[in-house]
Structure formats: structure tokens, C-alpha cells
mmJSON file of the N, C-alpha and C atoms, coordinates in Angstrom:
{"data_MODEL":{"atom_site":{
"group_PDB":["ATOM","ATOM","ATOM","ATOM","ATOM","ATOM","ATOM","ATOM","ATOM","ATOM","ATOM","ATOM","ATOM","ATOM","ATOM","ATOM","ATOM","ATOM","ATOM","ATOM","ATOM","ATOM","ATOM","ATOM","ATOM","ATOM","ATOM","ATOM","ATOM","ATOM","ATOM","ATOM","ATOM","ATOM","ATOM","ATOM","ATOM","ATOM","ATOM","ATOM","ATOM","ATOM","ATOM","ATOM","ATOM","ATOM","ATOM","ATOM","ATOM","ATOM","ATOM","ATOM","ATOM","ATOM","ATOM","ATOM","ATOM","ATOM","ATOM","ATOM","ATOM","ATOM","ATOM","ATOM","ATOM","ATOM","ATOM","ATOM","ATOM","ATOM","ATOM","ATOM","ATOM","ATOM","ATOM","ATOM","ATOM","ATOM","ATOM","ATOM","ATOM","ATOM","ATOM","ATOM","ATOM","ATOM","ATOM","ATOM","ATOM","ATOM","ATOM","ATOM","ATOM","ATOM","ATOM","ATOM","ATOM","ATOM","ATOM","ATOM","ATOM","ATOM","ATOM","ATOM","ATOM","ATOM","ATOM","ATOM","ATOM","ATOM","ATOM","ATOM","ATOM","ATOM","ATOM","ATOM","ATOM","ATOM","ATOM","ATOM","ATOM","ATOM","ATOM","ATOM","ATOM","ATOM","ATOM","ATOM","ATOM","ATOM","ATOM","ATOM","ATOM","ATOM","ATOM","ATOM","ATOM","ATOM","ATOM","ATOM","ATOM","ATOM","ATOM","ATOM","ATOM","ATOM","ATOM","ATOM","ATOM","ATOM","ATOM","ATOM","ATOM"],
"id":[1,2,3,4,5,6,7,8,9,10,11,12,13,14,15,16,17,18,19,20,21,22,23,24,25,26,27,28,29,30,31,32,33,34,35,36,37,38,39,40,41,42,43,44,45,46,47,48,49,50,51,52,53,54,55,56,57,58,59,60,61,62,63,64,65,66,67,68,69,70,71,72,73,74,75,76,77,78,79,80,81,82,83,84,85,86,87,88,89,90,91,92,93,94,95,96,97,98,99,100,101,102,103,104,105,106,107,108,109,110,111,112,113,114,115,116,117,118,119,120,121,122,123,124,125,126,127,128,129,130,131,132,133,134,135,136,137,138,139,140,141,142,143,144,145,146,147,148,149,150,151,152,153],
"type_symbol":["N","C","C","N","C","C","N","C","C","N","C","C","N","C","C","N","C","C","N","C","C","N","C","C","N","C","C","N","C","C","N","C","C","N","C","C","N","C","C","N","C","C","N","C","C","N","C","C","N","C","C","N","C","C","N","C","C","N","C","C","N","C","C","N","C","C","N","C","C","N","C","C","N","C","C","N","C","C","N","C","C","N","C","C","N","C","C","N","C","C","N","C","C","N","C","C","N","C","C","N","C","C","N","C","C","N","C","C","N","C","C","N","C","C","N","C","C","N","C","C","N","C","C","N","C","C","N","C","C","N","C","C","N","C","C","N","C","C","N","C","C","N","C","C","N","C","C","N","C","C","N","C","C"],
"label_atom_id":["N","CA","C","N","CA","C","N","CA","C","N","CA","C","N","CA","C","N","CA","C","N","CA","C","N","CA","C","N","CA","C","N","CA","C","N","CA","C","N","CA","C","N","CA","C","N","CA","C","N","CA","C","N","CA","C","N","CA","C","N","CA","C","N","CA","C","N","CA","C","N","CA","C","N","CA","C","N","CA","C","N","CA","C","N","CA","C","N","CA","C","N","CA","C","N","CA","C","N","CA","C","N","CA","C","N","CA","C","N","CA","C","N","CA","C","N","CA","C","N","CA","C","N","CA","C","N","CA","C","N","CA","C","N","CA","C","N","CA","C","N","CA","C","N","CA","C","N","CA","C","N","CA","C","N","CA","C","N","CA","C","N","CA","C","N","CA","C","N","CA","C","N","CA","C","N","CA","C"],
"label_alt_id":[null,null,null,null,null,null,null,null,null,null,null,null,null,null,null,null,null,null,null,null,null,null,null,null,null,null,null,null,null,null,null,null,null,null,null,null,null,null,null,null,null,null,null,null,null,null,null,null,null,null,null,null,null,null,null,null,null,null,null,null,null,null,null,null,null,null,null,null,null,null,null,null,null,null,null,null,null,null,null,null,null,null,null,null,null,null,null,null,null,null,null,null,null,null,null,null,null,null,null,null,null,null,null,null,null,null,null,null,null,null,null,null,null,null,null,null,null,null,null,null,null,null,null,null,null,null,null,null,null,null,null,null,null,null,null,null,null,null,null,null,null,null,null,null,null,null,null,null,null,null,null,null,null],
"label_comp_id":["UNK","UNK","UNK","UNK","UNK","UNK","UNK","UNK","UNK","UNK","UNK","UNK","UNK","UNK","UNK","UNK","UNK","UNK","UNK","UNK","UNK","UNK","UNK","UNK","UNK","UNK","UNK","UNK","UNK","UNK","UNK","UNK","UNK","UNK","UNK","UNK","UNK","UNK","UNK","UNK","UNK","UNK","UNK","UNK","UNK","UNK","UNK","UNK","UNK","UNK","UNK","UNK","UNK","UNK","UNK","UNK","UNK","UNK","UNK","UNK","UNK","UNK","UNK","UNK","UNK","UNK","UNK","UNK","UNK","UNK","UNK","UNK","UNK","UNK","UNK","UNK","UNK","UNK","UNK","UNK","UNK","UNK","UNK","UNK","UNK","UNK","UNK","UNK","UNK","UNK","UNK","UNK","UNK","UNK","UNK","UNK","UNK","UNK","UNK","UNK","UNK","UNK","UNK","UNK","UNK","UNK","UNK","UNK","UNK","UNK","UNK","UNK","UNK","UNK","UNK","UNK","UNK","UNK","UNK","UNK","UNK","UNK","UNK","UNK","UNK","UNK","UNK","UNK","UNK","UNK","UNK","UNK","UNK","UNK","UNK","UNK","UNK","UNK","UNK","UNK","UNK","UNK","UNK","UNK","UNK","UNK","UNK","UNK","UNK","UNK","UNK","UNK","UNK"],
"label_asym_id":["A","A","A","A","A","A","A","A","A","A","A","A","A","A","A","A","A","A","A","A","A","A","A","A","A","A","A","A","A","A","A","A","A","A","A","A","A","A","A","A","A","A","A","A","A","A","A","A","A","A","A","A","A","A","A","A","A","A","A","A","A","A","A","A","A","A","A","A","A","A","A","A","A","A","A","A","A","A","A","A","A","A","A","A","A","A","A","A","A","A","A","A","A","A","A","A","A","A","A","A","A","A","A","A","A","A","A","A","A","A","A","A","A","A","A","A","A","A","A","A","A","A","A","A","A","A","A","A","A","A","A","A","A","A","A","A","A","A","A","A","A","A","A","A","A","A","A","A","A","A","A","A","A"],
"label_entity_id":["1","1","1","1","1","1","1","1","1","1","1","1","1","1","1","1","1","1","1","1","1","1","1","1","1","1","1","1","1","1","1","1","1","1","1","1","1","1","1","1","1","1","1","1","1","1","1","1","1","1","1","1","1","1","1","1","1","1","1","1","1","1","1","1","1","1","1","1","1","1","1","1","1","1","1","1","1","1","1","1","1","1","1","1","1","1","1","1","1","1","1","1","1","1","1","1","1","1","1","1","1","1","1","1","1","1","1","1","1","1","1","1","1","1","1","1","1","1","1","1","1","1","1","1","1","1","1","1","1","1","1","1","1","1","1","1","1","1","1","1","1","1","1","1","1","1","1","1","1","1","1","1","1"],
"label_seq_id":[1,1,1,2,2,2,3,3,3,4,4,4,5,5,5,6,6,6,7,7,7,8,8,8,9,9,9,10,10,10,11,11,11,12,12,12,13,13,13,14,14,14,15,15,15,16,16,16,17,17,17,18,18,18,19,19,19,20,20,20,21,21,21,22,22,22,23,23,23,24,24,24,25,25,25,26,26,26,27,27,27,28,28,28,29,29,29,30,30,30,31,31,31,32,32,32,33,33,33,34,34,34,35,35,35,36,36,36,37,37,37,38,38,38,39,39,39,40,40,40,41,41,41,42,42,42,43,43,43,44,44,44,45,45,45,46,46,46,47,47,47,48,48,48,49,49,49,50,50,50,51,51,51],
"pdbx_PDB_ins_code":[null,null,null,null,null,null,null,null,null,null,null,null,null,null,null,null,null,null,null,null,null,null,null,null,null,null,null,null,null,null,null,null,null,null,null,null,null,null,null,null,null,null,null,null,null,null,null,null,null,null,null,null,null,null,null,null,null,null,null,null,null,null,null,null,null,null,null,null,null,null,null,null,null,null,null,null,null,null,null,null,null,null,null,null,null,null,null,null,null,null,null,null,null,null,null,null,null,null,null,null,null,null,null,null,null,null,null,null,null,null,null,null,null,null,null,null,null,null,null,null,null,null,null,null,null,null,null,null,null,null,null,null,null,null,null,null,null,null,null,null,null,null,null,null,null,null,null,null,null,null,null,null,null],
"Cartn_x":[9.105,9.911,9.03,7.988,7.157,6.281,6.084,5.614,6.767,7.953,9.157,8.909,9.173,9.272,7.318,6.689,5.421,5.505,6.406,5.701,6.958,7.902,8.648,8.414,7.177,6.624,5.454,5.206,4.323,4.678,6.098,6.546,7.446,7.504,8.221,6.63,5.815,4.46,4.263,3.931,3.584,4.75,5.823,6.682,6.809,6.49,6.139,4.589,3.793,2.821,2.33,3.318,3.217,3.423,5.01,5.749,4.663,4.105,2.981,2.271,1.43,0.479,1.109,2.315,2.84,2.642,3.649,3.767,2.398,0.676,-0.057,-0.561,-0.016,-0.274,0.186,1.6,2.091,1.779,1.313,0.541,-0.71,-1.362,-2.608,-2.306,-1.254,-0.883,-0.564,0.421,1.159,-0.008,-1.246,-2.607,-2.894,-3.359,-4.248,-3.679,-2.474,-1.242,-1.392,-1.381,-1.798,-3.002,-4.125,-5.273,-5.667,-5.3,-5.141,-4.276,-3.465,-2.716,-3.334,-3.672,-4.334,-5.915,-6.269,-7.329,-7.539,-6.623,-5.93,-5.279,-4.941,-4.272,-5.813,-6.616,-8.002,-8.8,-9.034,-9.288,-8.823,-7.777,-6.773,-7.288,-7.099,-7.302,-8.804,-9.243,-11.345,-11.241,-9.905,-10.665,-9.456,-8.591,-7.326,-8.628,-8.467,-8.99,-8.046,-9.276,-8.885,-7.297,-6.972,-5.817,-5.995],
"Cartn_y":[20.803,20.862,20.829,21.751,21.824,20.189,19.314,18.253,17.237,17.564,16.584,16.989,17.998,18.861,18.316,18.063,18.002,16.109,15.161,14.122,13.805,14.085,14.089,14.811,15.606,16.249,15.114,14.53,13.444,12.105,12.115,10.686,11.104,12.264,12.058,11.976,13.146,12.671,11.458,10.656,8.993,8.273,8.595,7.64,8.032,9.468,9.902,9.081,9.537,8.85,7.191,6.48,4.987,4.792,5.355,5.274,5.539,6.803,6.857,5.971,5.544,4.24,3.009,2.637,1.518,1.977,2.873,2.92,3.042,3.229,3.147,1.765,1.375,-0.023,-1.133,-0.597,-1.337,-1.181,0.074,0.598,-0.067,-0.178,-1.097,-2.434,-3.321,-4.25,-4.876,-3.64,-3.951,-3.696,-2.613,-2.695,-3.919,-4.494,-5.789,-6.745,-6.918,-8.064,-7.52,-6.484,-5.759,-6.377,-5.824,-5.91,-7.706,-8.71,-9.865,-10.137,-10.084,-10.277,-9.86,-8.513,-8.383,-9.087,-9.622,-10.282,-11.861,-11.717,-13.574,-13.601,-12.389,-12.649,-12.317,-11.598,-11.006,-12.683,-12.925,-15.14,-15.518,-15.821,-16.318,-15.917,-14.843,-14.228,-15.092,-15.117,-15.498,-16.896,-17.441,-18.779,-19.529,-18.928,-19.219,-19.238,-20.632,-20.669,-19.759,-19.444,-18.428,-19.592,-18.99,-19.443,-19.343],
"Cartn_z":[-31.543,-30.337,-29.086,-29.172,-27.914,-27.398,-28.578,-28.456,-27.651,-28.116,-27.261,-25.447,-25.205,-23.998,-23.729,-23.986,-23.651,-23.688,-23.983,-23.89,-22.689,-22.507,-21.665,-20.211,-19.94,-18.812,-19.246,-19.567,-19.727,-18.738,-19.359,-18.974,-17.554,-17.179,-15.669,-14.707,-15.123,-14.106,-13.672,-15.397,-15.028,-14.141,-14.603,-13.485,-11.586,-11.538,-10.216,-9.642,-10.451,-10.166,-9.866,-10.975,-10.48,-9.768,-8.861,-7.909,-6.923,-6.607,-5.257,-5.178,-6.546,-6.406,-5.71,-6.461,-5.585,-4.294,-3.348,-2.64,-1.416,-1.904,-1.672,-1.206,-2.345,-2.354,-1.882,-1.372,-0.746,1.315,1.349,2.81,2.801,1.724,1.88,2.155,1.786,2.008,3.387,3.766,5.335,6.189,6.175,7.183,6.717,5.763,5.277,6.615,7.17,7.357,8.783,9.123,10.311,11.063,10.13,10.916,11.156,9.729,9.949,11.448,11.477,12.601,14.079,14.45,15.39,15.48,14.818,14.774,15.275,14.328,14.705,16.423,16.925,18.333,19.069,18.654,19.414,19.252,17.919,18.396,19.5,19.148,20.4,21.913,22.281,23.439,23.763,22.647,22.911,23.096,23.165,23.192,24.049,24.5,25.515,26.942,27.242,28.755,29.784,30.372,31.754,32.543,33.293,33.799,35.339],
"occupancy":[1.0,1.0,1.0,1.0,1.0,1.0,1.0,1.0,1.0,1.0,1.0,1.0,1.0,1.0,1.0,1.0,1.0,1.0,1.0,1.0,1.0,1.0,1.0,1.0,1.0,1.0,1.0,1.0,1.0,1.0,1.0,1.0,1.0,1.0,1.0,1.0,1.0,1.0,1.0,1.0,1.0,1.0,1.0,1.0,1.0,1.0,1.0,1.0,1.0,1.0,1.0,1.0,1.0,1.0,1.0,1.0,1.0,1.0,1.0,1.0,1.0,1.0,1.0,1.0,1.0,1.0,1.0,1.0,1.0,1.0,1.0,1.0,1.0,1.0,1.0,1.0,1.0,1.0,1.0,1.0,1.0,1.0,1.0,1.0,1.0,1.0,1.0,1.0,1.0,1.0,1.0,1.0,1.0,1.0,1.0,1.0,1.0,1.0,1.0,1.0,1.0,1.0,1.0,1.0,1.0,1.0,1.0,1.0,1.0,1.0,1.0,1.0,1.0,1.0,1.0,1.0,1.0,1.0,1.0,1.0,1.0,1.0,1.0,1.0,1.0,1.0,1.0,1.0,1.0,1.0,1.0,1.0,1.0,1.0,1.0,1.0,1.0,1.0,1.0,1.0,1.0,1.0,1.0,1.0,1.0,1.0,1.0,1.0,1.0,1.0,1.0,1.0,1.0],
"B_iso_or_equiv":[0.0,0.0,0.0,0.0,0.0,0.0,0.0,0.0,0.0,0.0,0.0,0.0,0.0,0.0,0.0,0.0,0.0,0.0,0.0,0.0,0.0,0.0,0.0,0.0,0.0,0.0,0.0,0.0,0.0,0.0,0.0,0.0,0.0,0.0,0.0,0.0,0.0,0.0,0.0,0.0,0.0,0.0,0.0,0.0,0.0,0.0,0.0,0.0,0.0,0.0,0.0,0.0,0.0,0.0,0.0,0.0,0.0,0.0,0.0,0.0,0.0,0.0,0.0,0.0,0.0,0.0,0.0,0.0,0.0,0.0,0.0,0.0,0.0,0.0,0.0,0.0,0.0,0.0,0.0,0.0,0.0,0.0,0.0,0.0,0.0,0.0,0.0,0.0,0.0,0.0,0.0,0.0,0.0,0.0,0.0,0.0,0.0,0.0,0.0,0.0,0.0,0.0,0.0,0.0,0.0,0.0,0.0,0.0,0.0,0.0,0.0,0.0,0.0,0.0,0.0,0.0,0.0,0.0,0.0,0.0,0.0,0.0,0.0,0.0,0.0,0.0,0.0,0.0,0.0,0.0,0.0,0.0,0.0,0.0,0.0,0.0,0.0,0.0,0.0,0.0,0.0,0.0,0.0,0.0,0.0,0.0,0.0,0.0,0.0,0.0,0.0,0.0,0.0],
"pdbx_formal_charge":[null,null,null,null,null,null,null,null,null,null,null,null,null,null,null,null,null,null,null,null,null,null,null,null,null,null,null,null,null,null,null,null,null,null,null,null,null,null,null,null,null,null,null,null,null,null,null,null,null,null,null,null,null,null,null,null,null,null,null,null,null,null,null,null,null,null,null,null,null,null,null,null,null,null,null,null,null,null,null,null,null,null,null,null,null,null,null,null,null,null,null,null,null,null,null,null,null,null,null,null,null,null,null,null,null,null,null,null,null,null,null,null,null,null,null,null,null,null,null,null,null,null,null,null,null,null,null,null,null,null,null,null,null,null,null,null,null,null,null,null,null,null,null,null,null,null,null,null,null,null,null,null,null],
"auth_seq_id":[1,1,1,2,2,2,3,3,3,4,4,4,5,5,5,6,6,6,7,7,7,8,8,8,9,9,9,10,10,10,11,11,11,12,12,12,13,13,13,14,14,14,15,15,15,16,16,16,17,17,17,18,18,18,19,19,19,20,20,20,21,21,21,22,22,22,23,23,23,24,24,24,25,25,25,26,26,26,27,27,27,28,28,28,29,29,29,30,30,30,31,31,31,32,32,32,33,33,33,34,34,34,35,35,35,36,36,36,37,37,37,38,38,38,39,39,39,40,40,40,41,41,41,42,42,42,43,43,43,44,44,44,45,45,45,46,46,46,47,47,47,48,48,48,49,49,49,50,50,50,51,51,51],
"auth_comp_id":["UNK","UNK","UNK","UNK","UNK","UNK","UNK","UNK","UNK","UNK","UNK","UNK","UNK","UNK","UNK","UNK","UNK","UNK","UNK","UNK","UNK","UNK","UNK","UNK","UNK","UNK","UNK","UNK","UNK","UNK","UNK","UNK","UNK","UNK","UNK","UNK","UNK","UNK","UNK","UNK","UNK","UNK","UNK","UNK","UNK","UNK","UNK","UNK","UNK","UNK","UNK","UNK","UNK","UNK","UNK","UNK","UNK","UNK","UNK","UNK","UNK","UNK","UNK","UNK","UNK","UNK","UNK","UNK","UNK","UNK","UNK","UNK","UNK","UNK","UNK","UNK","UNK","UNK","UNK","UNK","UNK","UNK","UNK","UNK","UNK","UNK","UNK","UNK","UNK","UNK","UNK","UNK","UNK","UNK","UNK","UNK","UNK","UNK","UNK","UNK","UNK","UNK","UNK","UNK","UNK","UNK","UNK","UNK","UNK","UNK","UNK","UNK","UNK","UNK","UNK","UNK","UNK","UNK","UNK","UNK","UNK","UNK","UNK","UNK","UNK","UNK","UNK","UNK","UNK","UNK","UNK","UNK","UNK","UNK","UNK","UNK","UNK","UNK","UNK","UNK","UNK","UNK","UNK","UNK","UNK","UNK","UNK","UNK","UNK","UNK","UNK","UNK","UNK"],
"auth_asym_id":["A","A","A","A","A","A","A","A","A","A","A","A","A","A","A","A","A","A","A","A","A","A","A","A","A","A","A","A","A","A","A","A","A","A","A","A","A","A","A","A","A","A","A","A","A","A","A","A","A","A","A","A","A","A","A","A","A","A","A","A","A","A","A","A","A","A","A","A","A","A","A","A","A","A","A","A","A","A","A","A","A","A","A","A","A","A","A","A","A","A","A","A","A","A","A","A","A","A","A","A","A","A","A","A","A","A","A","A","A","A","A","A","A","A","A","A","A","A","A","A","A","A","A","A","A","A","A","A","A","A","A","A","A","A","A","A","A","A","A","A","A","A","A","A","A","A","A","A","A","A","A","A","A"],
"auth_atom_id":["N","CA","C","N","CA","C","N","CA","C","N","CA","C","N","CA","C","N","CA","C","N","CA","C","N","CA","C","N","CA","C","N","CA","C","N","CA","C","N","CA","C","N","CA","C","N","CA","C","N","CA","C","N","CA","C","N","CA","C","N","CA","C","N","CA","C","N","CA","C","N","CA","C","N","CA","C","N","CA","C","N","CA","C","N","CA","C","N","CA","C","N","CA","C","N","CA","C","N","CA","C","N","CA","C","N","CA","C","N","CA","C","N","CA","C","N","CA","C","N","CA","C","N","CA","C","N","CA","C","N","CA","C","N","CA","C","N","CA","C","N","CA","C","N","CA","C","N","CA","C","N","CA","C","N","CA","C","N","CA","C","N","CA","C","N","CA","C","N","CA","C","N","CA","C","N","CA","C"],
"pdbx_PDB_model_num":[1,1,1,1,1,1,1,1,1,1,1,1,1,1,1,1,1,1,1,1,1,1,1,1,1,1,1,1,1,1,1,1,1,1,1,1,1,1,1,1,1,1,1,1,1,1,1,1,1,1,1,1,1,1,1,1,1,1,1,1,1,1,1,1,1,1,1,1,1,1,1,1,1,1,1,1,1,1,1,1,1,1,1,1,1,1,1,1,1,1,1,1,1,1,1,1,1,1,1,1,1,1,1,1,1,1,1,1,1,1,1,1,1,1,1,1,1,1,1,1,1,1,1,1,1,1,1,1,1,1,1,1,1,1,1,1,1,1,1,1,1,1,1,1,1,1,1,1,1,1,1,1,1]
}}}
């Protein structure tokens, strides 16, 4: 019995836990897209003739 109750506190951790990883991973993603982006407008700015 104690082995059921022990693989089942097994298997809710892992599914909490994937869940954060994604969600890590998906914050690493949206900075990645971020910092691309402000970068690509900081080019821009460097090479837009003065006006």
C-alpha cells in the first residue's frame, strides 16, 4: 500500500515540476524574442540617417 501512495506523490511532483520547467522555458523564450527585438530596433537607430 505504502508503495501506491509513494509512486503517486511521485507522479504529482513530476507533473508540478514539468509544468514550472515549461513555464521557465517558455520566459526564456519570450526574453530570447525580447532582447532580439530591442536589438534589431538599437541597429536601426545606428544606421537611420540623422534627419
Amino acid at each position: 500500500m505504502a508503495g501506491i501512495w509513494r509512486d503517486f506523490a511521485i507522479a504529482v511532483i513530476t507533473a508540478f515540476r514539468r509544468r514550472n520547467e515549461r513555464a521557465i522555458s517558455d520566459e526564456r523564450g519570450r526574453a530570447v524574442e525580447r532582447l532580439a527585438e530591442e536589438t534589431i530596433r538599437r541597429e536601426c537607430r545606428a544606421t537611420d540617417p540623422p534627419e
